[in-house]
Backbone as numpy.savetxt, mean C-alpha at the origin, in Angstrom:
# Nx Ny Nz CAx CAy CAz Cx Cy Cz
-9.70 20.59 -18.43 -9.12 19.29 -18.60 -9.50 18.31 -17.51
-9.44 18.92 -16.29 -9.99 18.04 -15.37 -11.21 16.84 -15.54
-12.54 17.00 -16.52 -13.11 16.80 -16.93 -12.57 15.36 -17.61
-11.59 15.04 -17.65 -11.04 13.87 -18.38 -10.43 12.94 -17.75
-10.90 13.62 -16.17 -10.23 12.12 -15.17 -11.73 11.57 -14.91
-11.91 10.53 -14.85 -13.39 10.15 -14.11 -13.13 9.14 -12.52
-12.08 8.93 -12.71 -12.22 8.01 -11.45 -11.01 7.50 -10.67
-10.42 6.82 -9.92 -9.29 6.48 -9.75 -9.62 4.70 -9.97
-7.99 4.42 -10.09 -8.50 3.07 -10.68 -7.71 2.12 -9.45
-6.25 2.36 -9.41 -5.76 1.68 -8.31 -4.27 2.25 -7.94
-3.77 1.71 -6.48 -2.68 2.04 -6.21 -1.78 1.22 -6.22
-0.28 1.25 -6.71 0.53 -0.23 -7.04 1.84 -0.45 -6.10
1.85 -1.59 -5.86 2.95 -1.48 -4.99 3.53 -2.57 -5.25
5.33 -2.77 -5.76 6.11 -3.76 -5.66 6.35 -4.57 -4.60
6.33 -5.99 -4.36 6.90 -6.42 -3.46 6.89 -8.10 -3.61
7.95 -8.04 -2.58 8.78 -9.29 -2.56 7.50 -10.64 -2.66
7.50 -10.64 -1.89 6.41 -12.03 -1.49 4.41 -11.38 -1.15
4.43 -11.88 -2.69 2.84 -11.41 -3.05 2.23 -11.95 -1.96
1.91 -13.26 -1.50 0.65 -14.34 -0.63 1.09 -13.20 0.66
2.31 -12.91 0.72 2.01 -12.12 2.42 1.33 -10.92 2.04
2.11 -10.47 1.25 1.23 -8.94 1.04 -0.41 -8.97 0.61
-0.78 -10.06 -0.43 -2.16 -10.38 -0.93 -2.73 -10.60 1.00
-2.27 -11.35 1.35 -2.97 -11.43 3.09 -2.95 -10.68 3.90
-2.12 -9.41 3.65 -2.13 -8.54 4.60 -3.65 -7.38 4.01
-3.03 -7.07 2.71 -4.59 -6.05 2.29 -5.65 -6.73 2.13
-6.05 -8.33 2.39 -7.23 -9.25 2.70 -7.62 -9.26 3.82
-6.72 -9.94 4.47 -7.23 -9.74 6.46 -6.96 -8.76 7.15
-6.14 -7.53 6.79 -6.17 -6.87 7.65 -6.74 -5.56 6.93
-7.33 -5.26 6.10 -7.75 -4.25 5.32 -9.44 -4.81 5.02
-9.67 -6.09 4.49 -10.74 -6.61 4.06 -10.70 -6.48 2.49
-9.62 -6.31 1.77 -10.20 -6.65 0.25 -10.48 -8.01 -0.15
-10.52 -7.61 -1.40 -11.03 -9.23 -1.60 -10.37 -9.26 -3.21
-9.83 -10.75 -3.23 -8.60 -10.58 -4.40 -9.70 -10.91 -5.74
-9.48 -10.15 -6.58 -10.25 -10.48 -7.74 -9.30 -11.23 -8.97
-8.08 -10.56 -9.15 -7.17 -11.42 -10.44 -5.80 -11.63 -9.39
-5.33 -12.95 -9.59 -3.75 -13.40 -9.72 -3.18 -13.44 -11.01
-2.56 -13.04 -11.73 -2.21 -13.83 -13.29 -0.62 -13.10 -13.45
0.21 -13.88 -14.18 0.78 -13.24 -14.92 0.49 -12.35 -16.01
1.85 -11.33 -16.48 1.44 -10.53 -17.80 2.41 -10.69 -18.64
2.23 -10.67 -19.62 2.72 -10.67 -20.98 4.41 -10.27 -21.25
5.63 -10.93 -20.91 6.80 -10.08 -20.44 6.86 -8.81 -21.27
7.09 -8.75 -22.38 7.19 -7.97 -23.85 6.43 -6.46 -23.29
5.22 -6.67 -22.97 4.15 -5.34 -23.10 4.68 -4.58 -21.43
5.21 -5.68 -20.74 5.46 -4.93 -19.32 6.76 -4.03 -19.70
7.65 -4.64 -20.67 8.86 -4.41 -20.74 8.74 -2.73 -21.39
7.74 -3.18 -22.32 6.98 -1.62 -23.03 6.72 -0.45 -22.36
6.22 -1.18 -21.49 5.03 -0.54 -20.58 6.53 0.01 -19.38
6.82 -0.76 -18.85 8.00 -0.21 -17.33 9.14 0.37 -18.27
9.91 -0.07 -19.49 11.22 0.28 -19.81 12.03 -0.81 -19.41
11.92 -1.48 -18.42 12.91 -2.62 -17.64 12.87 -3.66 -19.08
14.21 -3.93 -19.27 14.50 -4.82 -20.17 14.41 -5.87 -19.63
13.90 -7.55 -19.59 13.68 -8.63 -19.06 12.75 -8.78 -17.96
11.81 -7.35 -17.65 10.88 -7.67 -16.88 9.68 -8.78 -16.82
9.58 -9.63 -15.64 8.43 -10.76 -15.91 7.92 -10.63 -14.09
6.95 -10.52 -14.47 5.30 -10.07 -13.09 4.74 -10.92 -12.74
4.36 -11.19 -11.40 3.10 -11.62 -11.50 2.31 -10.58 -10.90
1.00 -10.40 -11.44 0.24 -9.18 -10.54 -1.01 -9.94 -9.64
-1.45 -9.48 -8.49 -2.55 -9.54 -8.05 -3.08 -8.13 -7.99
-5.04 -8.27 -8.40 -5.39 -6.89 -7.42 -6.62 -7.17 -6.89
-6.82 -6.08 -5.81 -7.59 -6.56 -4.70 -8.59 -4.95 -4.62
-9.65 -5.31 -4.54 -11.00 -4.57 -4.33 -11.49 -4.44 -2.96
-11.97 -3.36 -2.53 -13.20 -3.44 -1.30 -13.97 -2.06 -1.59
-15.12 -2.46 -2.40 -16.11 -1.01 -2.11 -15.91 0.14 -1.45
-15.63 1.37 -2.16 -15.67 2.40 -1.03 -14.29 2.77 -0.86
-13.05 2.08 -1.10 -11.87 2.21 -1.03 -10.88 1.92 -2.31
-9.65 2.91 -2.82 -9.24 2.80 -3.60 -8.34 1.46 -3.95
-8.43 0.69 -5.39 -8.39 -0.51 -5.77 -6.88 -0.85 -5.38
-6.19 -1.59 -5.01 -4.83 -2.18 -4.46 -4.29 -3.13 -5.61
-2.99 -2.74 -6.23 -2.03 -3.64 -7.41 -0.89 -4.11 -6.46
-0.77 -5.55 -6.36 0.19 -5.77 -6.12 1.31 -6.44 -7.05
2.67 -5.99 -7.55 3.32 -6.90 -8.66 4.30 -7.14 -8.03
5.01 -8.33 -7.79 5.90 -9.10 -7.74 6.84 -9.49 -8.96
8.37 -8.72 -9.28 8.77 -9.27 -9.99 9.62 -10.18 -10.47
9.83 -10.97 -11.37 10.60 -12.42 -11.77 11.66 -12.10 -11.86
11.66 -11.07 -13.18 12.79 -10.61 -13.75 12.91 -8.73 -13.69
13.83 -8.53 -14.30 15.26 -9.12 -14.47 15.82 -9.21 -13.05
17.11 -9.77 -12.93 17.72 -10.52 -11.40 18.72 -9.47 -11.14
18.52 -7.91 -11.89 19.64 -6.91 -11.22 18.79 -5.86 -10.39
17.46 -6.48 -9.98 16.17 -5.58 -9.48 16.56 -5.18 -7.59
16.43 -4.36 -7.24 16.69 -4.17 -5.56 15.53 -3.95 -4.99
16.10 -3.47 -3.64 15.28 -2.72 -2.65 15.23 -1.40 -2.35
14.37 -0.37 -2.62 14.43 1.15 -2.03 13.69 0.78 -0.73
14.26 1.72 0.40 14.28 2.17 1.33 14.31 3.51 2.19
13.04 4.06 1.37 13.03 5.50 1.49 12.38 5.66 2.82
13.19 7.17 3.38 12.67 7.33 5.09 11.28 8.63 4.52
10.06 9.05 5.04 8.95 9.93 5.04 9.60 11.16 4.61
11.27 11.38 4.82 11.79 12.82 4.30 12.20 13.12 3.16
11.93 11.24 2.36 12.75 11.52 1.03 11.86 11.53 -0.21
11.89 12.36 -0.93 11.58 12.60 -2.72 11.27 11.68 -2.97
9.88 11.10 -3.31 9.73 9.97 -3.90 8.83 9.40 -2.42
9.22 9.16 -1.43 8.54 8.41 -0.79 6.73 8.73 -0.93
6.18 7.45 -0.57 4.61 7.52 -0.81 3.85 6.78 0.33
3.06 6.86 0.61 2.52 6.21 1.29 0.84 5.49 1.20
-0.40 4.87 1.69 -1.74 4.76 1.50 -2.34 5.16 3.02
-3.36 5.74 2.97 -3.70 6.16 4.18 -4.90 5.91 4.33
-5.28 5.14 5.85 -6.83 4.38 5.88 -7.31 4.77 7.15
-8.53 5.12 6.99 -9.43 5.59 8.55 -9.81 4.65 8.69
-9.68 4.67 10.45 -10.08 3.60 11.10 -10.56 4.19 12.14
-11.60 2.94 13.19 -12.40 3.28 14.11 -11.44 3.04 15.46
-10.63 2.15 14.99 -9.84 1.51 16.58 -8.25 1.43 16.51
-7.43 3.16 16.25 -6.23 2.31 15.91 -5.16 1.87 17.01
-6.06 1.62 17.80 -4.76 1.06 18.82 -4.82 -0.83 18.32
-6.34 -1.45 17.96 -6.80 -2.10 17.75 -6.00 -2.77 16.38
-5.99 -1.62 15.67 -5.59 -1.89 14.02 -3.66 -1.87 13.91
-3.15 -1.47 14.81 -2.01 -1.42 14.78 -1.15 -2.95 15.85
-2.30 -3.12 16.50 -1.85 -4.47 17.10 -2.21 -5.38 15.90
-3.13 -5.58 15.02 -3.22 -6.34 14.29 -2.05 -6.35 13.04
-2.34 -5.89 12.72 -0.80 -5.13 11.84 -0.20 -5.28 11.62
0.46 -5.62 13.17 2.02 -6.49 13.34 2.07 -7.72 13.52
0.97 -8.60 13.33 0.74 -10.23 12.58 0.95 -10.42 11.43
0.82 -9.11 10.49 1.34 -8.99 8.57 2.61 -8.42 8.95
3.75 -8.23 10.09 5.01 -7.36 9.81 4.73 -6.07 9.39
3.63 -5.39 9.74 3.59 -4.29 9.32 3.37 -3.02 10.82
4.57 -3.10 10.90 5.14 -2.09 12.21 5.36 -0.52 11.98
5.17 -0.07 12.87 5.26 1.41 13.59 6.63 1.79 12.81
6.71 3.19 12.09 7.77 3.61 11.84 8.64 4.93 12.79
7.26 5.01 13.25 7.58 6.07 14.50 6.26 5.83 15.78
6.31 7.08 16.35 5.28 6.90 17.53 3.72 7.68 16.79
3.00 7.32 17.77 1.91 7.56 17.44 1.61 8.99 17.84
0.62 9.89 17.31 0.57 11.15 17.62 -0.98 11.36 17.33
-1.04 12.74 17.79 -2.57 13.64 17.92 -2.07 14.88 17.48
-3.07 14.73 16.23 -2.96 15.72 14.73 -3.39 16.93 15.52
-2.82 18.17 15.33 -2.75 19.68 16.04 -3.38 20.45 14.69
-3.34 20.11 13.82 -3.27 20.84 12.66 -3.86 20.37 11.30
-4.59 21.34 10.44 -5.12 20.53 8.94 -6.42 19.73 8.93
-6.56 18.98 8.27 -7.85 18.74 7.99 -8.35 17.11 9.24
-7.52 16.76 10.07 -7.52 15.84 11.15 -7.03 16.36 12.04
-7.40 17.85 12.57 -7.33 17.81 14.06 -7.87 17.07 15.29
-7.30 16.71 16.15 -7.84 15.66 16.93 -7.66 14.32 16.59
-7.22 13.96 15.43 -7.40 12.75 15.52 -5.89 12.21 15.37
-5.93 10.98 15.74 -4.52 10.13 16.36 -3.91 9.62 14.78
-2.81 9.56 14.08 -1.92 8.84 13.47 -0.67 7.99 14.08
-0.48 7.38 12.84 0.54 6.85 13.02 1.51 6.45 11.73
2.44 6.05 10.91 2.75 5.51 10.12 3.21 4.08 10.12
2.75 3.07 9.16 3.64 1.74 9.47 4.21 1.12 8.34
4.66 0.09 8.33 5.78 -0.31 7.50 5.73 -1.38 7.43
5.69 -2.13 6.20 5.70 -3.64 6.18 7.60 -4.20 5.61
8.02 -5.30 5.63 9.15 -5.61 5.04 9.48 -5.20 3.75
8.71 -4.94 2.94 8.93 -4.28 1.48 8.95 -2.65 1.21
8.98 -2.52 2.58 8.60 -0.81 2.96 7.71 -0.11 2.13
5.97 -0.81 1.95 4.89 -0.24 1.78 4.70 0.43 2.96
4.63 1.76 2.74 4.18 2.83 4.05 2.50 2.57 4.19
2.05 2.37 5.26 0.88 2.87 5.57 0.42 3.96 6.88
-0.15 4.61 6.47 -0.65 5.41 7.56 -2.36 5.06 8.02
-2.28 4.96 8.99 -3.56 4.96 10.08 -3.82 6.11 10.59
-5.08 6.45 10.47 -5.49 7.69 10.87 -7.79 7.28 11.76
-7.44 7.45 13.19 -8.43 7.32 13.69 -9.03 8.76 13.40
-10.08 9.33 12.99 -10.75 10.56 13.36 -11.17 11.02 14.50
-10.92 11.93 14.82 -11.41 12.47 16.17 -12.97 11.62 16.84
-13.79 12.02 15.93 -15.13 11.52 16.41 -15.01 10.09 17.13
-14.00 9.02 16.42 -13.85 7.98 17.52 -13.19 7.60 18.10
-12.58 8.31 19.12 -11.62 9.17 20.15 -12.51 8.75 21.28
């Protein structure tokens, strides 16, 4: 069956205020936004289950890296906030190698996207040696930074 995935297409993430988030995976990631648009309320409503759902989506591309959905939603007005901590069921995160993350984590926190803990040096698994960290933007998109050893 495996044979019937060919590719990945993108990763999606809700949040409050698209232009910050569209600017954070632009300038501080480097994608590059290909669609803004609304969708169709009816087919989302199909599509999520949420009765009165209305979107707007952006998504954003960069060669080489998996495609970024961002949706912002209108409706319905009984919608919240999760606030899941790295220990809970459900939590997710995107994880990006980088060459400089002391570099990439000062930048970071010009998009609000801060340290959820301290930074560490991987002992174990397939990044030994190399430094993480996790961060967090206001909509609590997790990201993790991960320098590889080699540019140490």
């Amino acid at each position: 069956m495996s044979e019937l995935v060919v590719g990945t297409n993108h990763v999606g993430f809700t949040v409050s205020d698209l232009q910050r988030s569209v600017s954070m995976f632009r300038d501080l990631f480097g994608y590059d936004l290909v669609s803004l648009a609304p969708r169709e309320p009816g087919n989302v409503a199909l599509l999520t289950g949420i009765e009165g759902a209305d979107i707007m989506v952006a998504h954003l591309r960069k060669p080489g890296l998996v495609g970024v959905e961002l949706i912002s939603y209108l409706g319905p007005n009984d919608r919240s906030r999760l606030d899941a901590r790295p220990c809970d069921t459900g939590f997710a995160h995107l994880t990006y190698d980088v060459s400089d993350i002391g570099a990439m984590v000062e930048k970071a926190a010009s998009f609000e996207l801060n340290p959820l803990g301290g930074m560490i040096v991987s002992t174990a698994g397939p990044n030994v040696g190399a430094r993480a960290v996790y961060l967090r933007d206001p909509d609590g998109i997790s990201i993790e930074l991960i320098q590889p050893a080699r540019f140490a």
